[in-house]
C-alpha positions as CSV (number, residue, x, y, z in Angstrom):
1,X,-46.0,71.9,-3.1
2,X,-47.0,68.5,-4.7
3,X,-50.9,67.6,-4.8
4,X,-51.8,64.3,-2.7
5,X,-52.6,61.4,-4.3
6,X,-55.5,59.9,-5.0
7,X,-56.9,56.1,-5.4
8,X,-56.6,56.3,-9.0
9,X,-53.1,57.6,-8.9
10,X,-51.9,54.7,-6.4
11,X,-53.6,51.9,-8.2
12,X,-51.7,53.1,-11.0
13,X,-48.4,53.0,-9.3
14,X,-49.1,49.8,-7.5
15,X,-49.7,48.3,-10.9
16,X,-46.5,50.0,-12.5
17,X,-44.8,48.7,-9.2
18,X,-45.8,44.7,-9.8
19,X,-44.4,45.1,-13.7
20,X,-43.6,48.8,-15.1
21,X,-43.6,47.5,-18.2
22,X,-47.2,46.9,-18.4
23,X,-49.2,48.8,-21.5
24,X,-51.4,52.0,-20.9
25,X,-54.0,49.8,-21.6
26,X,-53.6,47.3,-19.9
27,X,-53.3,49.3,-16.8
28,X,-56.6,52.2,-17.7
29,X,-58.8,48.5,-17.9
30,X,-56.9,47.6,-14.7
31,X,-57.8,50.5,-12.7
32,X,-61.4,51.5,-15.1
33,X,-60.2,54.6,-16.3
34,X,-59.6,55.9,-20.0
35,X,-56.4,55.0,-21.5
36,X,-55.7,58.5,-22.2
37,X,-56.7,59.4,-18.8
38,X,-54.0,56.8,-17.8
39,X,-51.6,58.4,-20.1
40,X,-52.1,62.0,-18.5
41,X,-52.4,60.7,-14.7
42,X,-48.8,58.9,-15.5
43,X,-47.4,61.8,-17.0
44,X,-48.4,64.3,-14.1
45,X,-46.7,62.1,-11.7
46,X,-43.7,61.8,-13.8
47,X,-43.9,65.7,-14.0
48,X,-44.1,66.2,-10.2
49,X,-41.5,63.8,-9.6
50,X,-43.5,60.9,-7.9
51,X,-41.9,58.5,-10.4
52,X,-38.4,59.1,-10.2
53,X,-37.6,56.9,-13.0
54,X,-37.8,53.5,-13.7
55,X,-35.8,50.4,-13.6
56,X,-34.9,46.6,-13.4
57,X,-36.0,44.5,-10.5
58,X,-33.0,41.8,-10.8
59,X,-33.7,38.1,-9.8
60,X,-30.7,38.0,-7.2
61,X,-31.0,34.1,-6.9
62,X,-29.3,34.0,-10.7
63,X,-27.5,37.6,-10.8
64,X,-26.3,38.2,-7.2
65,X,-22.7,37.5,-7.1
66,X,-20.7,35.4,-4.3
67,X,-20.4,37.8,-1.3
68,X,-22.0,40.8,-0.3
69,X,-21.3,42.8,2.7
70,X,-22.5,45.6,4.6
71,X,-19.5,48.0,5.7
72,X,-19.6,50.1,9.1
73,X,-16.9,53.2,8.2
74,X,-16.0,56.1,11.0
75,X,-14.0,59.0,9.2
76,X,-12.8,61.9,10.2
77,X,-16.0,64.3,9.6
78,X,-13.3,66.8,7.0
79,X,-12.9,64.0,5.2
80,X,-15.8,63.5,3.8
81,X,-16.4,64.5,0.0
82,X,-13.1,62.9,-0.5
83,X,-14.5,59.7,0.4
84,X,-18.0,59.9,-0.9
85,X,-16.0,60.9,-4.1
86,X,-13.2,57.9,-4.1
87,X,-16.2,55.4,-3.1
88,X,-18.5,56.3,-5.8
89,X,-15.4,55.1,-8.2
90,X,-15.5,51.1,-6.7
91,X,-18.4,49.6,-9.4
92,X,-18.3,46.9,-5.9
93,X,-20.3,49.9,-4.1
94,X,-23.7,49.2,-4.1
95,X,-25.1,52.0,-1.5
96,X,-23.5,54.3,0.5
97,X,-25.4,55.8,3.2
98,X,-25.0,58.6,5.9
99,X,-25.9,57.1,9.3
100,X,-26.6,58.4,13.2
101,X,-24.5,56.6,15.7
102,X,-21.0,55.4,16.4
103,X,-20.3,54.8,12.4
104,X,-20.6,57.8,9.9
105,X,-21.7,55.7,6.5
106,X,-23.2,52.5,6.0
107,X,-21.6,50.9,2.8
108,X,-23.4,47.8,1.2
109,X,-20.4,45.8,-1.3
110,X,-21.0,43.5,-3.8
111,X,-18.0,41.4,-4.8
112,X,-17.2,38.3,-7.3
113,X,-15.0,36.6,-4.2
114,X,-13.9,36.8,-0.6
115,X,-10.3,37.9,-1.8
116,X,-12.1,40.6,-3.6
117,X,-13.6,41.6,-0.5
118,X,-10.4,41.7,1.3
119,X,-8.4,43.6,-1.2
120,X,-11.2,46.2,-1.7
121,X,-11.8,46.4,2.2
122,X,-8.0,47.0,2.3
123,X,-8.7,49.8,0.1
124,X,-11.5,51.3,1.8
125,X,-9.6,51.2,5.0
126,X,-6.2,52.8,3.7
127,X,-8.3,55.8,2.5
128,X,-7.7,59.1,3.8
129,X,-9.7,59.9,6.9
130,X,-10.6,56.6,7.7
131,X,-10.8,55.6,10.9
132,X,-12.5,52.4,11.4
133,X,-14.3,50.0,9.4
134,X,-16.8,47.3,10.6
135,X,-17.9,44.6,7.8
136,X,-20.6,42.2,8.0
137,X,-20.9,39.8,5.2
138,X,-24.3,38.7,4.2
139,X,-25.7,35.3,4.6
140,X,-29.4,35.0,3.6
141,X,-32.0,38.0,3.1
142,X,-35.1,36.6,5.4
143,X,-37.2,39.6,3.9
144,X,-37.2,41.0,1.0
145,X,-39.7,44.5,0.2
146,X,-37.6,45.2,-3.1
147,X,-37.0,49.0,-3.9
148,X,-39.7,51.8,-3.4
């Protein structure tokens, strides 16, 4: 079982949160703690598995290509790793996630074009098992949390 957190440990990850390439200095005079103390805090976390890595917080105004769509897909439930295992091959497949309700997974595409779209929902929907697709293209994000 993990140990809780405490306000040391999440003033640390707020501050790797805002910029994870900030120094261990820079974030033990942050939080008023010894920068070896930061040093062993951040590894015991990374140990535990509350960090789960790190990565790069793109700027989707400059990087985020034409279209992007969110796909409703209802299989047939046997089909299943075959389709989790063909969409993981599409670099257009963002996310793919396992949903309660009328759909089975919740797809999130990111393509160059429309006819991009088409051809690779034309794909998606010839696949084996595949019942029904639903897409959604996306216009604007209104709110944006970023990635946890």
């Amino acid at each position: 079982m993990r140990d809780k957190l405490d306000e040391v440990d999440h003033k640390i990850l707020a501050l790797l949160m805002d910029d994870a390439r900030l120094s261990m200095a820079t974030i033990a005079k942050r939080v008023g703690i010894a920068r070896t103390t930061a040093i062993a805090r951040l590894a015991a976390m990374e140990k535990k598995g509350v960090i789960a890595g790190y990565g790069v917080r793109l700027d989707l105004e400059l990087y985020q290509p034409a279209v992007r769509a969110y796909v409703g897909i209802s299989i047939d439930s046997r089909n299943a790793p075959l389709l989790v295992q063909q969409l993981q091959t599409m670099s257009q497949v963002e996310t793919l996630c396992a949903v309660s309700g009328v759909i089975d997974y919740m797809l999130t595409l990111r393509c160059q074009s429309t006819d991009e779209l088409d051809r690779l929902l034309d794909q998606i929907g010839a696949m084996e098992g595949v019942r029904h697709t639903s897409t959604s293209i996306i216009l604007s994000k209104r709110i944006d949390r970023g990635p946890i």
